[in-house]
VEXDREN-2710 file (C-alpha; in Angstrom, 1 decimal):
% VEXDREN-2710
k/r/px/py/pz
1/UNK/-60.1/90.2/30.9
2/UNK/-58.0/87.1/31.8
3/UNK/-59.6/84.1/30.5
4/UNK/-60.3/81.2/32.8
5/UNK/-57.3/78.3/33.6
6/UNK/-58.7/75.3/32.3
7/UNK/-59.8/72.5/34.9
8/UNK/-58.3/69.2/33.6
9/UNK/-60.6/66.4/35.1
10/UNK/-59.7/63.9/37.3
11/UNK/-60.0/61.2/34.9
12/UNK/-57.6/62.8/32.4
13/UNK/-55.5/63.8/35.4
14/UNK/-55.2/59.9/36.7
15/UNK/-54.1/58.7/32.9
16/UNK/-51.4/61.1/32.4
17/UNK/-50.6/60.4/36.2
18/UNK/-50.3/56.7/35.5
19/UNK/-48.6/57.0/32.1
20/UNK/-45.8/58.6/33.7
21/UNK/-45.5/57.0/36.9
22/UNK/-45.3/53.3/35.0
23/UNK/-42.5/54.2/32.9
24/UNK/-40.5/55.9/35.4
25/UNK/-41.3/53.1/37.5
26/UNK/-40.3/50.9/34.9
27/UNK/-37.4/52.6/34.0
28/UNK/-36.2/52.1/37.8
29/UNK/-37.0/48.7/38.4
30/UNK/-35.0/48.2/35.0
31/UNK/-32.1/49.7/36.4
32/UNK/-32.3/48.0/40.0
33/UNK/-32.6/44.9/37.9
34/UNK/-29.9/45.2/35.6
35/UNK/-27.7/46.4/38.2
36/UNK/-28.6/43.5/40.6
37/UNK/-27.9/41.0/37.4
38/UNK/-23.8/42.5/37.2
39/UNK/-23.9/42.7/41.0
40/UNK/-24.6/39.1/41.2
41/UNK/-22.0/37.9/39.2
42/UNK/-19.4/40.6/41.1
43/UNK/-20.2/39.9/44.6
44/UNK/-20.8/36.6/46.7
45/UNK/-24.5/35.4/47.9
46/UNK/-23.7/36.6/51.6
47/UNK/-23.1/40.4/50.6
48/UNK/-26.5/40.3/49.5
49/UNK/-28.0/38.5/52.3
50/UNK/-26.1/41.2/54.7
51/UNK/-27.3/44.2/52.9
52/UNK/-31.0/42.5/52.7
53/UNK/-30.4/42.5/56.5
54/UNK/-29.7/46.0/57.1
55/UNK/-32.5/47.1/54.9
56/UNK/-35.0/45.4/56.9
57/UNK/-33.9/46.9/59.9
58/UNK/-33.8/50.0/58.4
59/UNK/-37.0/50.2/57.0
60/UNK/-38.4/49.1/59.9
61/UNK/-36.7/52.0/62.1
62/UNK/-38.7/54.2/58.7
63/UNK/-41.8/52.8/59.6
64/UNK/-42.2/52.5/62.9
65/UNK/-41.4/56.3/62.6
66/UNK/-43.6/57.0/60.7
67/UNK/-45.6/60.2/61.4
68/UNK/-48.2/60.6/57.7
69/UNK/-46.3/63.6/57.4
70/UNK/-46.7/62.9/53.3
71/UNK/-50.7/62.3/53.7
72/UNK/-51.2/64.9/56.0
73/UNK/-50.0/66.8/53.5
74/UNK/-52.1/65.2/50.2
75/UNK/-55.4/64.8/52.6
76/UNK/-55.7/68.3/54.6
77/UNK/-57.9/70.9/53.0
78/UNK/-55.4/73.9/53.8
79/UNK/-51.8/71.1/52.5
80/UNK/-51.4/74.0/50.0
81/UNK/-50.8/76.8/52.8
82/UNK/-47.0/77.7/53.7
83/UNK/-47.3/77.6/57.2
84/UNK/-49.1/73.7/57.1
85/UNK/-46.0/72.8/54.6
86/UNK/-43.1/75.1/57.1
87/UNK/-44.7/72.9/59.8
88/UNK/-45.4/69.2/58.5
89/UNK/-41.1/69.8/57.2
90/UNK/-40.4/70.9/60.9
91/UNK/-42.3/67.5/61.7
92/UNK/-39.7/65.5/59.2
93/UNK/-37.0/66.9/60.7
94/UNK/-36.8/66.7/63.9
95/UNK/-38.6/62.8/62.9
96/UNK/-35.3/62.1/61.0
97/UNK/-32.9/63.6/63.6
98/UNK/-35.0/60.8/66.3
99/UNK/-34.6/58.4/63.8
100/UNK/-30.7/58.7/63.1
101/UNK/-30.2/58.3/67.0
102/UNK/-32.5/55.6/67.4
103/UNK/-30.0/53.5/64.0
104/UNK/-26.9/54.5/65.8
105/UNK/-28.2/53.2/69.4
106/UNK/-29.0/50.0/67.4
107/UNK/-26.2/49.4/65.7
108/UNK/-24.2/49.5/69.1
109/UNK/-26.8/47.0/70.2
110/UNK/-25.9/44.6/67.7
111/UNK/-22.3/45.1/68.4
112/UNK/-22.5/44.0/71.9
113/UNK/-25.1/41.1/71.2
114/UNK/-22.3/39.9/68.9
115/UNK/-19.7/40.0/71.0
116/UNK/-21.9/38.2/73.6
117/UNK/-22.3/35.3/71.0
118/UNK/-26.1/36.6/71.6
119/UNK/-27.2/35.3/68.1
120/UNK/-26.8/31.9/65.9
121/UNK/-23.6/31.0/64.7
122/UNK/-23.4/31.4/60.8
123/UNK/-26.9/33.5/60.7
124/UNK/-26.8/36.5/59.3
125/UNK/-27.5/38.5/62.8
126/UNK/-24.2/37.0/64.0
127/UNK/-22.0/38.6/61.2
128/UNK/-19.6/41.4/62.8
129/UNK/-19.8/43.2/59.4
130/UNK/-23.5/43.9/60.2
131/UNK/-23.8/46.7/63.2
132/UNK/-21.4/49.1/61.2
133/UNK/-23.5/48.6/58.3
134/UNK/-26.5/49.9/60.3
135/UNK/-24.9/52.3/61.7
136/UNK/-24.2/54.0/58.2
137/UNK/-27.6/53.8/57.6
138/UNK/-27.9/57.1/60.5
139/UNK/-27.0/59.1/57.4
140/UNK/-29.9/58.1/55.2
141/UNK/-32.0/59.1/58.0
142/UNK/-31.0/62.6/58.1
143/UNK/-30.7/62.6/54.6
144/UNK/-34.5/62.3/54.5
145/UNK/-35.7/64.4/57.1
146/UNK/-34.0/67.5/54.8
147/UNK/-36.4/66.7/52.2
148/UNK/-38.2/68.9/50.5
149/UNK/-42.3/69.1/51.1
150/UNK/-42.3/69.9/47.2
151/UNK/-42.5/66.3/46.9
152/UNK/-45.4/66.2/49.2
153/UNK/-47.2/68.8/46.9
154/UNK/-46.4/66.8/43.8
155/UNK/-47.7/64.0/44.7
156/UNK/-51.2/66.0/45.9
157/UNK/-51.4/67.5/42.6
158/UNK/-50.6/64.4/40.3
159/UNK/-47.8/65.8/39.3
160/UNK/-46.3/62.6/38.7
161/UNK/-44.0/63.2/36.1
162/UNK/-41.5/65.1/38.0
163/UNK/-41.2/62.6/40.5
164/UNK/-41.0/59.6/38.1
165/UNK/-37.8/62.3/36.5
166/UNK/-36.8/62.8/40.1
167/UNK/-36.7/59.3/40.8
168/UNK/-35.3/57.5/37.9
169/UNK/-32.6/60.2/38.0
170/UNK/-31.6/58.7/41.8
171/UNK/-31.6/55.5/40.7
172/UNK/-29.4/55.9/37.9
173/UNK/-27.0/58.1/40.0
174/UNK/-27.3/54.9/42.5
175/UNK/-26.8/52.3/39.9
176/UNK/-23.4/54.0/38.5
177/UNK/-22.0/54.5/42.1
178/UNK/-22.8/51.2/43.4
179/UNK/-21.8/49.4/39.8
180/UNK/-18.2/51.2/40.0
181/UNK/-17.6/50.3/43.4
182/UNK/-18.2/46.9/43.3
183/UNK/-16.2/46.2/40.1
184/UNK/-13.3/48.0/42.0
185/UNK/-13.8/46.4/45.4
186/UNK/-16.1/43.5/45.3
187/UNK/-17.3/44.8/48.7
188/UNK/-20.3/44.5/50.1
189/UNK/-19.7/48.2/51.1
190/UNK/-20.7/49.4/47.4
191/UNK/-24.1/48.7/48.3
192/UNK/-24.6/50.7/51.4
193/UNK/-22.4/53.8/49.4
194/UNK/-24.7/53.0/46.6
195/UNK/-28.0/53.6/48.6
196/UNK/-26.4/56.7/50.6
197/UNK/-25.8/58.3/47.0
198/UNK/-29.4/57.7/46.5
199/UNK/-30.6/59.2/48.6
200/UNK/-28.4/62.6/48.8
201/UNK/-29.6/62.6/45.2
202/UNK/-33.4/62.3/46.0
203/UNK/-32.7/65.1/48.9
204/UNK/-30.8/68.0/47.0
205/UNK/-33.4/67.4/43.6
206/UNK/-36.2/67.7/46.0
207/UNK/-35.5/70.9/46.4
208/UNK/-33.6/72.1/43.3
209/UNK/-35.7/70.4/40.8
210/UNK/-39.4/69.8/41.8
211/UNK/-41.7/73.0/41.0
212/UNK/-43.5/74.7/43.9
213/UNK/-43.6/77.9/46.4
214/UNK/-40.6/77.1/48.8
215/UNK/-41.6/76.6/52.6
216/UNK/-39.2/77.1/55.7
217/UNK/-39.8/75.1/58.5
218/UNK/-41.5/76.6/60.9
219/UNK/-44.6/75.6/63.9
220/UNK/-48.1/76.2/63.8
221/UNK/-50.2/74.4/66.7
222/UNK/-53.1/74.2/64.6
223/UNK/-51.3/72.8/62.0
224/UNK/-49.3/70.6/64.1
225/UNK/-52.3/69.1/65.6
226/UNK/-53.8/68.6/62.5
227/UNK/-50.5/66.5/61.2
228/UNK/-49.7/64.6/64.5
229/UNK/-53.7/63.9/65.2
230/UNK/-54.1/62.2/61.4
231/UNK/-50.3/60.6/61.9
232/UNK/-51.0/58.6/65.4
233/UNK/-53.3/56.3/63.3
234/UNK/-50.5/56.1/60.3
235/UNK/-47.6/55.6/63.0
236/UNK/-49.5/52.9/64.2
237/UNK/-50.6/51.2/60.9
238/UNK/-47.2/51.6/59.8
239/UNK/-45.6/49.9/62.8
240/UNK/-48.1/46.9/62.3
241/UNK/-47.6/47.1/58.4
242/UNK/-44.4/46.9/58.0
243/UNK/-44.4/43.4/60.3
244/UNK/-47.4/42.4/57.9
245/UNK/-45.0/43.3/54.5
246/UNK/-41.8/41.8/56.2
247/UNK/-41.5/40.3/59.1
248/UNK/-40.9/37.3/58.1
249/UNK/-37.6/38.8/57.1
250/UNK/-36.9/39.7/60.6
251/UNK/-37.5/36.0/61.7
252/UNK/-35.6/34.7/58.8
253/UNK/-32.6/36.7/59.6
254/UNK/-32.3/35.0/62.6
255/UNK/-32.7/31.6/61.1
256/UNK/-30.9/31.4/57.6
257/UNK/-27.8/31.3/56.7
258/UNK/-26.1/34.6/55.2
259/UNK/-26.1/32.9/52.0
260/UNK/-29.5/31.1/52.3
261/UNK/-30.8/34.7/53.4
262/UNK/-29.2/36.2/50.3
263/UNK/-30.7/33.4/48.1
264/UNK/-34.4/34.5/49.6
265/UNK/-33.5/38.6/49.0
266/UNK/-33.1/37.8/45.3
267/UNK/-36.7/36.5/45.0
268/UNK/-37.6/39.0/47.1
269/UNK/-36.0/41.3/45.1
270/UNK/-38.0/40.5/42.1
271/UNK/-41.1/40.1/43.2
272/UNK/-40.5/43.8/44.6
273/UNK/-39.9/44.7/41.2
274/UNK/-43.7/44.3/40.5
275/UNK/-44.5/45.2/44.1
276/UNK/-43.3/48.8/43.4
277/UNK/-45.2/49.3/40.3
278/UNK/-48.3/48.7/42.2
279/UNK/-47.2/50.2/45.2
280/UNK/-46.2/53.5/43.4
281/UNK/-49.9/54.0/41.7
282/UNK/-51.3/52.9/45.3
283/UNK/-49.4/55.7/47.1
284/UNK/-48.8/58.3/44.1
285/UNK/-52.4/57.8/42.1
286/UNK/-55.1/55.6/43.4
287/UNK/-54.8/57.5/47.0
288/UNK/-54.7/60.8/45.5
289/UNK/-57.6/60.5/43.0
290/UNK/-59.4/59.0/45.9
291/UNK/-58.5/61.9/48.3
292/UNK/-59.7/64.4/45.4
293/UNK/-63.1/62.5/44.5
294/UNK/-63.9/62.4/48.3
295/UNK/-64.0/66.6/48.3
296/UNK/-66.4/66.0/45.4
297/UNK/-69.1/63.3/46.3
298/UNK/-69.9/59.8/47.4
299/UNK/-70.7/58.8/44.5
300/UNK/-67.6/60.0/42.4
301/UNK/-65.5/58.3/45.4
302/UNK/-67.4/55.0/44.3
303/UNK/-66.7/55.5/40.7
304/UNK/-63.4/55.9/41.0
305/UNK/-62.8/53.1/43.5
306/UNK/-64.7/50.8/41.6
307/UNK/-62.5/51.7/38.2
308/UNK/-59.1/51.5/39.6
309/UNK/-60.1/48.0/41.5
310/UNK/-60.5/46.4/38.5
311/UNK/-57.3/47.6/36.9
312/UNK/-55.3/46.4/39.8
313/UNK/-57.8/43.3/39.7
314/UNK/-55.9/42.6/35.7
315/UNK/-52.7/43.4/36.7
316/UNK/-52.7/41.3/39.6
317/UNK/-54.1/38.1/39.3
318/UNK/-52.8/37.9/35.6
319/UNK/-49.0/38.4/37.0
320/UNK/-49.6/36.0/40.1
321/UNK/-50.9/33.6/38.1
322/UNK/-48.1/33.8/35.5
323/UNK/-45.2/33.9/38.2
324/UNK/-46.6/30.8/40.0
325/UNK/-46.6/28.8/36.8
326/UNK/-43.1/29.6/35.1
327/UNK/-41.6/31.9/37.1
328/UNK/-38.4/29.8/38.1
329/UNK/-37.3/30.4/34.9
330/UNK/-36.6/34.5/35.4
331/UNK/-33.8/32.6/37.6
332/UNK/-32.7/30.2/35.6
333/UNK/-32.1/32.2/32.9
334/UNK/-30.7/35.6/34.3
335/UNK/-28.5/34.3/37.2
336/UNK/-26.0/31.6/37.5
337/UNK/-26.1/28.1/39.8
338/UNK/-25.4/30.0/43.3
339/UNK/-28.7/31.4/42.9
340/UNK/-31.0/28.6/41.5
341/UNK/-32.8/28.5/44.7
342/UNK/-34.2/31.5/44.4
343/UNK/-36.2/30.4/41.7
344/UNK/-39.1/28.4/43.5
345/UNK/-39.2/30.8/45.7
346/UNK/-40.3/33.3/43.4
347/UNK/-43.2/31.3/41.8
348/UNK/-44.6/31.1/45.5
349/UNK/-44.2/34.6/46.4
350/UNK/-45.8/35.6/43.1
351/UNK/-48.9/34.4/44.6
352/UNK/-48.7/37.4/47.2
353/UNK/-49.8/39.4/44.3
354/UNK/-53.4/38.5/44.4
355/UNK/-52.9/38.9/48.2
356/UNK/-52.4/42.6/47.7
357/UNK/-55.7/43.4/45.6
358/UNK/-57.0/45.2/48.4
359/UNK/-54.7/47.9/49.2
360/UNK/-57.0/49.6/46.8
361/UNK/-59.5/49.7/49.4
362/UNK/-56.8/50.3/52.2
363/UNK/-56.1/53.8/50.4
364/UNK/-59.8/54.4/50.1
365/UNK/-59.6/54.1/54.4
366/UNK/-56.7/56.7/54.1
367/UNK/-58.4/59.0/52.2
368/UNK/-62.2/58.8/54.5
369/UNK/-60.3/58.9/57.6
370/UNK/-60.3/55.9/58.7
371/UNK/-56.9/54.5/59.0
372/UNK/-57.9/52.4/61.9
373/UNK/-59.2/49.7/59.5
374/UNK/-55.9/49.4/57.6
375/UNK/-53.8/49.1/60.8
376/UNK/-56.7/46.1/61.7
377/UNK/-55.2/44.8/58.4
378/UNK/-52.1/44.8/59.1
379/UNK/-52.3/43.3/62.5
380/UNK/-54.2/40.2/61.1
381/UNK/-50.9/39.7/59.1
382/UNK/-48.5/40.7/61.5
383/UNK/-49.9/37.9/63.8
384/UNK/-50.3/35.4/61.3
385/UNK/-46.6/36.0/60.2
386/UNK/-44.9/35.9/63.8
387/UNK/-47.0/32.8/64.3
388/UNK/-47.4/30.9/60.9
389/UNK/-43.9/31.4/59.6
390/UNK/-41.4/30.2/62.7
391/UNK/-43.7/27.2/63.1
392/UNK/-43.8/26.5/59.7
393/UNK/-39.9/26.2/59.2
394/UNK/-39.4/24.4/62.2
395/UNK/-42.0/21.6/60.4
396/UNK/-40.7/21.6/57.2
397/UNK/-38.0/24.1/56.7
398/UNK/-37.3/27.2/53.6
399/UNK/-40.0/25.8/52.0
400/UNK/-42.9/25.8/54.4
401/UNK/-42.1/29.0/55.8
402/UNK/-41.8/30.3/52.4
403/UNK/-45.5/29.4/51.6
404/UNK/-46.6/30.2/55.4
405/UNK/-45.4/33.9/53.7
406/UNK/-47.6/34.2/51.5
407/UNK/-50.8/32.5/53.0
408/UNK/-50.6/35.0/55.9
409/UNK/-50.6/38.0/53.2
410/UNK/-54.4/36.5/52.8
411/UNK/-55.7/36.5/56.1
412/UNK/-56.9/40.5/56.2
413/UNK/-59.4/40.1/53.2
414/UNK/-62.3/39.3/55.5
415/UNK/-61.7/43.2/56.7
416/UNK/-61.3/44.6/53.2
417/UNK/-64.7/43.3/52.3
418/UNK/-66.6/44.2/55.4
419/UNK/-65.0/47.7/55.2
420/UNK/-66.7/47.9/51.5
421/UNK/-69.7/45.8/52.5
422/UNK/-70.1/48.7/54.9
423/UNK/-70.0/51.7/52.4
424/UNK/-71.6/49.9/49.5
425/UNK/-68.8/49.1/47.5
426/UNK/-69.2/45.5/47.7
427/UNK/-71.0/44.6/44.5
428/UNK/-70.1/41.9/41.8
429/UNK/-68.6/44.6/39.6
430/UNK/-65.9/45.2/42.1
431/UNK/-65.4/41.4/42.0
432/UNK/-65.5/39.5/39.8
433/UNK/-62.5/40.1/37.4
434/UNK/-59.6/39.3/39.5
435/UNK/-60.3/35.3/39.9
436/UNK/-60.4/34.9/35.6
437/UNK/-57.6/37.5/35.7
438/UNK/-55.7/34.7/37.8
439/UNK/-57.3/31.9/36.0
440/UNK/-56.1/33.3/32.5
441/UNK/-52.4/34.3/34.2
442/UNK/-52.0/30.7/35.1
443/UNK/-52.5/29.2/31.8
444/UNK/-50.3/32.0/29.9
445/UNK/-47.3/30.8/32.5
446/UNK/-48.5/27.1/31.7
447/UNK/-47.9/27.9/28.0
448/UNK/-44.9/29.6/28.7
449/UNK/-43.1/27.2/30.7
450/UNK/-43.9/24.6/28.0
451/UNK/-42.8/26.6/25.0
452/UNK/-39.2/26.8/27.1
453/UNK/-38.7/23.7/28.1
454/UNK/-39.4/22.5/24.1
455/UNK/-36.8/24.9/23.3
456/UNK/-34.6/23.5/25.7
457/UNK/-34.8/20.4/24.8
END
């Protein structure tokens, strides 16, 4: 008689999940790190502003795409089942194929606004360089259509540390291309090759790498009603998130210098760094435990929620209080005088960390079906940013729009806490560690900042 599989709880399941997720993260934002360090001293401010640029406007084309093909996938009952995978891939595709048409359509747009002096002279939707730049972005699209639902399937059964292999693997593939490239060319055309490699990497290990029955793509009306019914409320969110996360880089685009734009991508670019980490447990972890625990009870939903708020609660406030305090000197110290604005503007962005607290509870909406209340989120900031930052620079310039950035980040809360007010989550356990958390941060960056500047001096 064959003896039982062990069940591995949830719990265990989450640690070993997390364990490998942070260091692959880590590993990654190491190497995007390092690799922006060299980069820095190889090519000029404006390259980075240009590619910051075309990034944003990519990413926005991926989100306002965005179908929850993924979630669909980690959420349904019957994710597991060939045909629901054959179909949610058939979904991707033809989503990537749109998606590629839709770059390439913009990219000519841009090349006739240009030529039509449509844009600022000296901003960084002006530069000529920028439409075929986006248009080699059409690539990346298809690229990711072609991947494989076996990283769908990881993520739905933690199986976290072949994606954090997966991952760190791209990266490093990206890192070497992109590092190569520019040392040979000083073009800002290593980047874009760079992030192409990337992503061929991430498509053929998705399929050749990742463990898991393989599905064709195929249609199933059932299925496909399931996928494209739960997605219309992601597509939507998304579209309104992605203006929440970064619109103000789509105003400042149009405002900014090249260089000045470049300038703000490097704090951008670190505070990212710890964006990602929390981002990856969000969408790898927290929503999957949460999605698990919710085909189990109420009340394990609660435990979990509550456990994993107070984790991100730490991690948080104790890094947004730190950044705010003495982070000007991850600047100073790493990158040379061309970039020393950069600095201030990552001690105010490292207050958006504390902003973020609540996509906890945003991925607890995902995972009861309710992604209405996250695309309410994300509207609150969407408007505050497309009316808070372009008034705020006009007052008082980079600096006021910078901190109009992150106050708007703030402005959903009220939802978050009605939303767990609602379901009984709303308790003093839940909150009270992330205000010490910040409180404590704050005075390590204090002690920090006045250790250096003794050394310095």
């Amino acid at each position: 008689m064959t003896s039982p599989v062990p069940v591995v709880p949830l719990r265990a399941r989450m640690l070993r999940a997390a364990g490998w997720l942070l260091g692959g993260n880590i590993s990654s934002q190491a190497l995007r790190l390092l690799s922006n360090l060299i980069l820095t001293r190889l090519l000029v401010p404006e390259a980075f502003g240009l590619v910051a640029a075309v990034n944003t406007l990519y990413f926005a084309l991926v989100m306002f795409s965005d179908l929850g093909v993924w979630q669909s996938v980690v959420k349904s009952e019957r994710g597991t089942q060939v045909r629901f995978l054959g179909t949610a891939w058939a979904v991707q595709l033809a989503r990537g194929v749109l998606l590629c048409g839709v770059v390439v359509l913009i990219a000519a747009g841009f090349q006739l606004a240009g030529a039509k002096d449509f844009f600022g002279q000296g901003t960084v939707y002006a530069d000529p360089r920028l439409a075929p730049m986006i248009a080699v972005f059409g690539v990346c699209a298809l690229l990711q259509g072609f991947e494989s639902m076996k990283l769908a399937l990881a993520q739905r059964e933690l199986q976290v540390a072949y994606l954090s292999r997966l991952e760190v693997a791209s990266q490093l593939i990206a890192t070497t291309v992109t590092l190569v490239l520019a040392w040979v060319t000083h073009s800002v055309w290593s980047l874009l090759v760079g992030t192409l490699a990337a992503s061929a990497a991430r498509t053929v290990l998705s399929h050749l790498y990742l463990p898991g029955a393989v599905a064709r793509p195929c249609w199933d009306r059932d299925c496909a009603k399931e996928i494209i019914g739960f997605g219309k409320w992601i597509f939507l969110s998304s579209i309104i998130g992605f203006l929440a996360a970064h619109g103000e880089k789509l105003i400042l685009g149009a405002t900014l210098t090249t260089a000045s734009f470049g300038i703000f991508s490097i704090a951008s670019t670190l505070i990212m760094a710890i964006m990602g980490v929390y981002g990856a447990l969000n969408a790898h972890i927290i929503f999957s435990a949460l999605s698990e625990s919710m085909r189990t009870s109420e009340q394990a939903t609660a435990k979990v929620y509550g456990r994993v708020q107070q984790l991100a609660d730490v991690f948080l406030g104790a890094m947004a209080g730190g950044i705010f305090m003495s982070g000007h000197w991850a600047v100073e110290l790493l990158y040379d005088h061309r970039y020393q604005d950069a600095g201030w503007m990552f001690q105010w962005l490292g207050l958006s960390l504390l902003a973020v607290r609540h996509q906890v509870v945003e991925q607890l909406m995902f995972a009861k079906g309710s992604p209405q209340w996250v695309t309410v989120s994300n509207l609150l900031r969407a408007i505050s940013l497309l009316l808070l930052v372009p008034a705020a620079y006009a007052w008082g310039g980079e600096k006021a729009a910078v901190a109009a950035v992150v106050a708007s980040q703030f402005v959903s809360w009220p939802v978050a806490l009605w939303f767990k007010s609602r379901h009984g989550l709303l308790t003093w356990v839940s909150e009270r560690v992330w205000l010490p958390a910040l409180g404590l941060g704050m005075l390590a960056g204090w002690a920090l900042d006045t250790i250096i500047l003794t050394l310095m001096h």
